[in-house]
C-alpha positions as CSV (number, residue, x, y, z in Angstrom):
1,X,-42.5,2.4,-5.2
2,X,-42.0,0.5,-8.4
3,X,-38.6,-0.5,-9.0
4,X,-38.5,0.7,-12.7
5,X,-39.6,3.9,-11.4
6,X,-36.4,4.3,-8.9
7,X,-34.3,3.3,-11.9
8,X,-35.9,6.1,-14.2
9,X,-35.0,8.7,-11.4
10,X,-31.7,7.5,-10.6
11,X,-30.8,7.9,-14.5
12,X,-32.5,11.5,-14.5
13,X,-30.2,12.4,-11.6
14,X,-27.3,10.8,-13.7
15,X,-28.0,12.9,-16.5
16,X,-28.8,15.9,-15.0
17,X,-25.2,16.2,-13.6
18,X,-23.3,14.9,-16.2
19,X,-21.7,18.3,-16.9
20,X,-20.6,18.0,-13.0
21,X,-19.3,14.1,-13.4
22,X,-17.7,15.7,-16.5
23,X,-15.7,18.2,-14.7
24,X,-14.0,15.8,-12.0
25,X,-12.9,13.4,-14.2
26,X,-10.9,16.0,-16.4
27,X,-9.7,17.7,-12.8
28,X,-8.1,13.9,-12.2
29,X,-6.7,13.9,-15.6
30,X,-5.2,17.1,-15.5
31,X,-3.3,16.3,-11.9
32,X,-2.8,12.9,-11.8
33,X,-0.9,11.2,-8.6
34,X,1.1,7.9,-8.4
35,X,-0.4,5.5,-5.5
36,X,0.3,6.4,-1.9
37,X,0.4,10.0,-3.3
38,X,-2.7,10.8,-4.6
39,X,-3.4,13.7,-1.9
40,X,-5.1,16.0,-4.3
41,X,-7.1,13.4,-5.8
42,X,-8.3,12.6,-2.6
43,X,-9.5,16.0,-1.7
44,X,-11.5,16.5,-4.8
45,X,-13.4,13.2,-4.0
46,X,-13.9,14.1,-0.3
47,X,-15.5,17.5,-1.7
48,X,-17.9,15.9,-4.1
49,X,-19.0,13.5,-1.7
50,X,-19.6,16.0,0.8
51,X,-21.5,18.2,-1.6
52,X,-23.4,15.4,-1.8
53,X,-25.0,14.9,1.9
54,X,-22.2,11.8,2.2
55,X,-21.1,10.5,5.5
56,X,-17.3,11.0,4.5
57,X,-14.1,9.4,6.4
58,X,-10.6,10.3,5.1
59,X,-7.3,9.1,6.0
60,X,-8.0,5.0,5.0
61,X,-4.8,3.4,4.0
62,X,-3.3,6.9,3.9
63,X,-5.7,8.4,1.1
64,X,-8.5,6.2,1.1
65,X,-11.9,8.3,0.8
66,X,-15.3,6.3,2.1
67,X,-18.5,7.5,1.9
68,X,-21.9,6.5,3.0
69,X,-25.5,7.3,3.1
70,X,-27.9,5.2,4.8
71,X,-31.6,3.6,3.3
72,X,-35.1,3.9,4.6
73,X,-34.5,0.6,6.9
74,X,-31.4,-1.4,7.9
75,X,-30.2,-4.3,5.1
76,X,-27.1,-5.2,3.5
77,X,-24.4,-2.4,2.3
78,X,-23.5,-2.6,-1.0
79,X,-20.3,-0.1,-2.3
80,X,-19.7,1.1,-5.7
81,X,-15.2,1.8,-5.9
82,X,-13.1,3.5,-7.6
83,X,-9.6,4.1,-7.9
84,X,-7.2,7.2,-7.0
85,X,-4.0,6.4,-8.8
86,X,-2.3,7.4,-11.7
87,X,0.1,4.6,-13.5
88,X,3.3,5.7,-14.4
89,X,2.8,7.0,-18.7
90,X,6.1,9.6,-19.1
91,X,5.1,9.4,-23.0
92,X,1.2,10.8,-22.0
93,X,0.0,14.0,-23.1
94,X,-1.3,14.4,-20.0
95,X,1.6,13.0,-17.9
96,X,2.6,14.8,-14.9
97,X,6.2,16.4,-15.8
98,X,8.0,15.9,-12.4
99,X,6.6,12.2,-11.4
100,X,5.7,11.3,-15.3
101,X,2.1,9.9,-13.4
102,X,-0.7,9.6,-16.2
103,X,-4.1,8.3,-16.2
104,X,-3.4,6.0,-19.0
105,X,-5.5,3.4,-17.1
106,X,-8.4,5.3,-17.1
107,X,-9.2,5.5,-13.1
108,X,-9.8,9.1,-13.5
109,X,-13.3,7.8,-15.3
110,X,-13.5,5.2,-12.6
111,X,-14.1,7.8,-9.7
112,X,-16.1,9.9,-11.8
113,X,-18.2,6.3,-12.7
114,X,-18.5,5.8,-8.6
115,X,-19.8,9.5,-8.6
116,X,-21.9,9.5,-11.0
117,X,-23.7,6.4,-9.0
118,X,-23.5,8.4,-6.0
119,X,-25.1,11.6,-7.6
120,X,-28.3,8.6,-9.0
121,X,-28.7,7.4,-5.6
122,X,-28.3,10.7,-3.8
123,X,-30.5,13.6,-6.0
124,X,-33.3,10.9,-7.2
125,X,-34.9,10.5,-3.6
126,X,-34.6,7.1,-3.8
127,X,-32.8,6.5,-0.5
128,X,-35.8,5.8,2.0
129,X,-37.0,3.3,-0.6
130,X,-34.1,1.3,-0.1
131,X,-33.5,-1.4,2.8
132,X,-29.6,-1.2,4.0
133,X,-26.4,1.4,2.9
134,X,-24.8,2.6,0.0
135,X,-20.9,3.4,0.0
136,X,-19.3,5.0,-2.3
137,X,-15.3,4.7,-1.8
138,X,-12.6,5.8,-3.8
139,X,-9.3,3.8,-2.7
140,X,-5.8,4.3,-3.2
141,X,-2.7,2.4,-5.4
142,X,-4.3,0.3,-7.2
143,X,-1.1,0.1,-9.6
144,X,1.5,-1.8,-8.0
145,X,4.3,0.3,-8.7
146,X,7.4,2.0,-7.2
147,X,7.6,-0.6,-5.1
148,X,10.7,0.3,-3.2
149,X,9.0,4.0,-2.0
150,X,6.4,1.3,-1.0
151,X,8.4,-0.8,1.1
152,X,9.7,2.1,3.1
153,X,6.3,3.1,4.0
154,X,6.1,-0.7,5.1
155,X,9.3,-0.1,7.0
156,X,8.0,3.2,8.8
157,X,4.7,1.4,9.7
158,X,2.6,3.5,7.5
159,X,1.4,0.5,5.7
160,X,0.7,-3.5,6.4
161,X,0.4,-4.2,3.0
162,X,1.5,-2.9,-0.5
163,X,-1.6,-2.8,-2.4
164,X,-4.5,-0.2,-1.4
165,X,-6.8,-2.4,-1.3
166,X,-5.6,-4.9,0.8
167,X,-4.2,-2.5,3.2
168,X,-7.9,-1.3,3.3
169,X,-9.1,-4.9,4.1
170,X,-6.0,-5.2,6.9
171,X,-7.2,-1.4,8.3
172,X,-10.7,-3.0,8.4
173,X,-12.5,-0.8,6.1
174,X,-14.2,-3.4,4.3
175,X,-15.5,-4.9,7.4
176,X,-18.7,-2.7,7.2
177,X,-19.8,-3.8,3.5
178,X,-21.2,-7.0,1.9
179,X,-20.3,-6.3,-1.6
180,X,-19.0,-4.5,-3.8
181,X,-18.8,-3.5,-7.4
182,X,-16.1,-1.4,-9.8
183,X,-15.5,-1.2,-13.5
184,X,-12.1,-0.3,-15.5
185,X,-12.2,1.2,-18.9
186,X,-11.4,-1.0,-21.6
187,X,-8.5,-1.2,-24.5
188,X,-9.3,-0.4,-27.9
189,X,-13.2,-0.5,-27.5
190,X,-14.3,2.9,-29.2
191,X,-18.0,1.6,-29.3
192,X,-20.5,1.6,-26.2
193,X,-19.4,-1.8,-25.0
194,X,-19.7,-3.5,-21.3
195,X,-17.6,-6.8,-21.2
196,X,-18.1,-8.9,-18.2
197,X,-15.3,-11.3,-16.9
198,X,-15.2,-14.1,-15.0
199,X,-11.6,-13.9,-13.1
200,X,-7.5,-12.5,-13.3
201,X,-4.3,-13.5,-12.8
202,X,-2.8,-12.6,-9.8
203,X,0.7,-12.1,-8.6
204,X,3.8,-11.9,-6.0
205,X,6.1,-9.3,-6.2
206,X,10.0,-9.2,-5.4
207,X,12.8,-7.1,-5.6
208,X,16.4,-8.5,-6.1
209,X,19.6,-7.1,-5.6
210,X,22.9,-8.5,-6.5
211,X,26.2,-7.7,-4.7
212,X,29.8,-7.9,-6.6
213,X,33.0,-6.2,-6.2
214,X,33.8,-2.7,-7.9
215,X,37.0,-2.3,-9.9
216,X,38.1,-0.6,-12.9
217,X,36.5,-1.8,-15.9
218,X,39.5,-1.9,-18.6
219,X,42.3,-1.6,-16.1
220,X,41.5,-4.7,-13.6
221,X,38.2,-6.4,-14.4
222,X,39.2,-9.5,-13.5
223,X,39.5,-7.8,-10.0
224,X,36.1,-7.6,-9.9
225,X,32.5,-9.2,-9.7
226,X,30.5,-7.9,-12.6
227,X,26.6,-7.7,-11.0
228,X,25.2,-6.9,-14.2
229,X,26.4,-10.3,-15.8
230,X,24.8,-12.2,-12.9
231,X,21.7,-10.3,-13.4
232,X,21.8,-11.2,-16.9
233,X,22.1,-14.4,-16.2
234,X,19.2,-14.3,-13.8
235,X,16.8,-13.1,-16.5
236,X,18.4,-16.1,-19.2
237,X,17.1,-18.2,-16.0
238,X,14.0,-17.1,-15.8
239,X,13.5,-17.4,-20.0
240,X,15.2,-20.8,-19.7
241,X,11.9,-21.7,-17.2
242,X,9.3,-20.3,-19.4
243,X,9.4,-23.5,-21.7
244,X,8.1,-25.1,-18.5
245,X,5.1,-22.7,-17.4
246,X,1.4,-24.3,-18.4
247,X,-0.9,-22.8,-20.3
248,X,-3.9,-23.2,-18.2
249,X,-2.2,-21.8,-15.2
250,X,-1.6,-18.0,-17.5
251,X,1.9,-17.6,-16.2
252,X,3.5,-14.1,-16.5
253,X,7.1,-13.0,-15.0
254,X,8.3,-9.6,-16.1
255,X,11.0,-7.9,-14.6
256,X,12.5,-4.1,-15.1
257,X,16.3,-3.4,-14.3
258,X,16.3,-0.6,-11.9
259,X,19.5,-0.3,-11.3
260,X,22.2,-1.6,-13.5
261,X,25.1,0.3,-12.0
262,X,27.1,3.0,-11.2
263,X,29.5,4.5,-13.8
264,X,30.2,3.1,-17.2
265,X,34.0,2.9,-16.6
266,X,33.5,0.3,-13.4
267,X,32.8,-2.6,-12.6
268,X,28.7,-3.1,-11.7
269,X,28.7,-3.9,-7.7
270,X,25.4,-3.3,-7.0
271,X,22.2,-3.9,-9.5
272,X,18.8,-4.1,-8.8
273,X,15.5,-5.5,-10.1
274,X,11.6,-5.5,-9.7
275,X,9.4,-7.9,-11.0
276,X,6.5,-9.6,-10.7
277,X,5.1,-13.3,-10.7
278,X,1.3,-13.7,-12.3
279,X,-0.4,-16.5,-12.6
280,X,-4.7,-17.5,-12.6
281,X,-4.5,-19.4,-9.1
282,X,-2.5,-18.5,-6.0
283,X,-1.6,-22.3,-6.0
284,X,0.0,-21.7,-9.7
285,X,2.0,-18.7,-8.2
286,X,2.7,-20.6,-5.5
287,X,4.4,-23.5,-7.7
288,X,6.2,-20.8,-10.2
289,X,7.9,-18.1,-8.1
290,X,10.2,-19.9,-6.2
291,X,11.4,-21.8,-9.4
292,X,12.1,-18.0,-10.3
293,X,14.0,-17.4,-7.4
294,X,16.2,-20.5,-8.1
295,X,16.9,-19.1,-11.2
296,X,17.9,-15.2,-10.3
297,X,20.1,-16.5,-7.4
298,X,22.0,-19.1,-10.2
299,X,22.7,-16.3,-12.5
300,X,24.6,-14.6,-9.1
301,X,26.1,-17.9,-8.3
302,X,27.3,-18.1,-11.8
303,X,29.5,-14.7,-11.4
304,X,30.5,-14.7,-7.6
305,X,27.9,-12.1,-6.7
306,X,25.5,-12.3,-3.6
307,X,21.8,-12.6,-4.6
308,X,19.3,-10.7,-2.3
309,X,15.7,-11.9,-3.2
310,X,13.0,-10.1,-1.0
311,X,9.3,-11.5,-2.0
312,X,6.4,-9.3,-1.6
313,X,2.4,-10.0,-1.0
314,X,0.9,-8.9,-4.3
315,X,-2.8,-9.3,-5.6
316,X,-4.7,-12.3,-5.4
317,X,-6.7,-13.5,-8.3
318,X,-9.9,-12.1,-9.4
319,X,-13.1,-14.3,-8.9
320,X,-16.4,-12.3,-10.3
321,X,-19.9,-13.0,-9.0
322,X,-22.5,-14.3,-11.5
323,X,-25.5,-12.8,-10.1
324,X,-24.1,-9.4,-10.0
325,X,-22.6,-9.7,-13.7
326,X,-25.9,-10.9,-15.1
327,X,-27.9,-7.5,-13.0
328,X,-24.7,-6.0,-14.6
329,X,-25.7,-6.6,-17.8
330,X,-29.4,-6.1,-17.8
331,X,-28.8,-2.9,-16.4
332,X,-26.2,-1.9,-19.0
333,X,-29.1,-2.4,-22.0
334,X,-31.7,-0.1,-19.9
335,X,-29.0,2.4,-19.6
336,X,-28.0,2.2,-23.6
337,X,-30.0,-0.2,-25.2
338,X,-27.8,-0.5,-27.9
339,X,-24.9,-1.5,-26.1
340,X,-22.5,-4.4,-27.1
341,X,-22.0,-7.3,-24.4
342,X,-18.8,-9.4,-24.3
343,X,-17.5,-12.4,-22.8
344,X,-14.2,-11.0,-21.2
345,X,-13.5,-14.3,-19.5
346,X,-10.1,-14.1,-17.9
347,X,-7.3,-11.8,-18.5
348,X,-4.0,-12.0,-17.6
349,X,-4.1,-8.8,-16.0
350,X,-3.9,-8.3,-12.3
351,X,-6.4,-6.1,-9.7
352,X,-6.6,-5.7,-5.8
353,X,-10.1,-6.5,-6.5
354,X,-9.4,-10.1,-6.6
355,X,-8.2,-9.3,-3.0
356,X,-11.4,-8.5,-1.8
357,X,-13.6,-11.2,-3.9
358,X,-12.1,-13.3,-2.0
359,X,-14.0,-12.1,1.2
360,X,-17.4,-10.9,-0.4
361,X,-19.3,-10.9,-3.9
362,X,-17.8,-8.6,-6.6
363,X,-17.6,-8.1,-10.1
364,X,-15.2,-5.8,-12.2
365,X,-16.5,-5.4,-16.0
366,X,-14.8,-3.7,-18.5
367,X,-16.5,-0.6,-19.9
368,X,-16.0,0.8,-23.9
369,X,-15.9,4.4,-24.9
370,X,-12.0,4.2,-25.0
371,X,-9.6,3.8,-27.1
372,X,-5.9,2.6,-27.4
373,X,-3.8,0.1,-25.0
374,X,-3.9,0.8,-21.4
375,X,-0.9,2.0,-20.0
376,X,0.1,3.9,-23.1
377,X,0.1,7.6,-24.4
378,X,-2.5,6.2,-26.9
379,X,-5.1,5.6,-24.7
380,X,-7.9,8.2,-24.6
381,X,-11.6,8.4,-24.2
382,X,-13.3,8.8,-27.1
383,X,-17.1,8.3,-25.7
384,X,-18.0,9.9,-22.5
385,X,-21.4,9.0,-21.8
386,X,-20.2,5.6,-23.0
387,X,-16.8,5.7,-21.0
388,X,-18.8,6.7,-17.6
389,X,-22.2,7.9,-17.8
390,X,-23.2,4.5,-19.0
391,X,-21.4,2.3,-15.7
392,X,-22.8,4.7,-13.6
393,X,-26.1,4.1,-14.8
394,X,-26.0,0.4,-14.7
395,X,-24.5,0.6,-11.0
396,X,-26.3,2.7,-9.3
397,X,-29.9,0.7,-10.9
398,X,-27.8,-2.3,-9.7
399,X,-28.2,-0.7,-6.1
400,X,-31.8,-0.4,-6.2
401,X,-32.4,-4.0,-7.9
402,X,-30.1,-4.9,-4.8
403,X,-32.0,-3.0,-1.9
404,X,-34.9,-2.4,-2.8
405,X,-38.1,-4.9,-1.8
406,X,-36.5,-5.3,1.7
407,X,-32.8,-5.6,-0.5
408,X,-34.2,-9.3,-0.9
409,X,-31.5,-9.5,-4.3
410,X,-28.7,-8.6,-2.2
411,X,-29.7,-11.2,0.7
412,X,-30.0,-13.9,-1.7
413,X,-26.2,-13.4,-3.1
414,X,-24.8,-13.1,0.5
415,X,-26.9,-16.1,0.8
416,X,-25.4,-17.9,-2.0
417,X,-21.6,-17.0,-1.9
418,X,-19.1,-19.1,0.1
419,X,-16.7,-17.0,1.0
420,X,-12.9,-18.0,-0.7
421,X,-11.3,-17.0,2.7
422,X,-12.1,-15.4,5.7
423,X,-10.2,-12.1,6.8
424,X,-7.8,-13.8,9.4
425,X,-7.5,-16.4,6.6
426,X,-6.9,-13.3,3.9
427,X,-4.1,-11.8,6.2
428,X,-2.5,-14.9,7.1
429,X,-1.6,-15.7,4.0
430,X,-1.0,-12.2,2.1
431,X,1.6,-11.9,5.5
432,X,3.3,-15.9,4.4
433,X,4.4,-14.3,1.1
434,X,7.1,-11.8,3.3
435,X,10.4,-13.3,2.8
């Protein structure tokens, strides 16, 4: 069948549920979950993809939700994501009011993007024209948050790894696709937009603790070991480096106080700290955090306190395919003709997508229709069919111009792309960053 004709159907299909795509991503919005947590959310996927004649497995790196239809012939699988979690946004209008969870990062339109492919692919027909699978997986925590819940889920074996996707890859979930594709809404883009980037930062994380000696805080502080002051100190450390960090290598470090002591009228004797360390290569990160850590554990050395520094495997750095952006893109103007196209390039920004391009091809464009910053009470969607009814279109016409005519597009990327590092290679080093 012409391939322009499977695209027209697949867009019919689109538009003919809309109402349906619609309704699951305000049912997100209105019960949004924090990563690890996103039982609910899971559920509703499962359910749609069911409804939908999906092959459906549950349970992957705790709520992971995978599902799977198969073409006319074997071939390649290619997998449209999306992701589960809320980020924490208290200040949201929409915020949760026990766990202050909000989707202020838009994933919410994400899974309804991923299911509004899967309802193209799955009500047009166009299935037996197609030459390998489709997969459509929604996948968990995303936002690498709450990082100390996180570690006790480590501790209890629940979880290798503190991202969800590259506890997916560790589980093996990804070992049954060849690529993959997700978008994320974008900041302050009201208009129909599609911006395609090229890479991200990515990060370690860490938490640090530091240990002084209680005592009465007017009566006899020179009895005691202020752990405050040496976590002060710390962060005048880390500021004191920032001279030093290169522009080409995109540096971030941003820490949050967690814990800055007990009661007002003692002496701090135990603080605590999360932050991160970004950078655009893993060698960059590589070259920066432990500078960091020499500077948190002088600020403790400074006062007398004991400095506990425990790093963490974060996200690796995003690497985009260019075949699969430029099909991006031509599919985005068939969708909406009038459609702007940017140059994202590389943001600062951090995504467990980078995790898995490393192993296959991938791409991760921005997508208008939204408006204020991410990860505020400002952000909102302002264009729905721009916000998710446009992605969808583009990806699931991506899937046929990928399997279709023996999938003979998607062979030629696997073809073409040198993987960054193997799986044993991925988990070998994600495991070297535990310390």
């Amino acid at each position: 069948m012409d391939k322009e004709l499977l695209k027209q159907q697949v867009c019919a299909a689109i538009d003919a549920s809309a109402a349906q795509i619609k309704a699951i991503a305000d049912c997100i919005a209105d019960e949004p979950e924090l990563g690890f947590k996103e039982v609910k959310t899971s559920a509703k996927v499962a359910e749609f993809m069911r409804q939908l004649g999906l092959e459906t497995q549950t349970g992957l790196a705790i709520n992971g939700v995978k599902g799977r239809a198969h073409g006319g012939k074997p071939g390649p699988t290619a997998a449209v994501l999306g992701e589960l979690d809320a980020v924490g946004c208290p200040e949201s209008a929409k915020a949760d009011p026990l766990t202050g969870a909000a989707h202020a990062c838009g994933h919410n339109l994400q899974i309804a993007t991923m299911l509004g492919a899967a309802c193209g692919i799955m009500k047009s027909g166009v299935l037996k024209e197609l030459a390998g699978d489709v997969v459509f997986f929604g996948v968990p925590a995303e936002e690498y948050i709450e990082i100390e819940y996180r570690k006790k889920l480590l501790e209890s074996g629940k979880l290798h790894f503190l991202s969800g996707k590259g506890q997916l890859i560790y589980e093996g979930a990804f070992d049954d696709i060849d690529m993959a594709m997700q978008m994320h809404a974008d900041k302050n883009m009201p208009r129909p937009t599609v911006s395609v980037g090229d890479s991200s930062n990515g990060f370690v994380g860490k938490t640090v603790r530091y240990i002084g000696k209680t005592a009465h805080a007017a009566d006899a502080p020179h009895e005691g070991i202020n752990a405050l002051n040496a976590a002060m100190l710390g962060l005048m450390g880390i500021n004191a480096l920032r001279e030093t960090f290169r522009e080409q290598d995109v540096v971030r470090v941003h820490p949050i106080i967690t814990k800055g002591g007990d009661f007002v009228n003692s002496v701090p004797a135990d603080v605590r700290m999360e932050l991160y360390v970004r950078a655009k290569t893993m060698q960059a990160i590589d070259n920066t955090h432990n500078r960091v850590d020499a500077a948190l554990k002088a600020g403790g050395d400074a006062i007398g306190a004991k400095t506990e520094i425990v790093t963490l495997p974060g996200m690796m750095p995003l690497n985009c395919n260019r075949r699969m952006n430029e099909l991006m893109v031509e599919n985005a103007r068939k969708a909406y003709p009038d459609v702007d196209i940017k140059d994202a390039g590389h943001f600062s920004a951090s995504t467990d997508m980078g995790d898995v391009s490393h192993l296959m091809p991938v791409i991760h464009p921005f997508i208008g229709g939204t408006d204020g910053l991410l990860h505020t009470g400002g952000f909102h969607v302002v264009d729905f069919e721009a916000a998710v009814l446009l992605p969808a279109k583009a990806f699931a016409m991506m899937l046929v111009d990928l399997l279709v005519d023996d999938a003979k597009e998607a062979k030629g990327i696997l073809a073409d792309f040198k993987p960054i590092l193997t799986k044993e290679e991925y988990i070998a080093k994600m495991e070297s960053y535990f310390g």
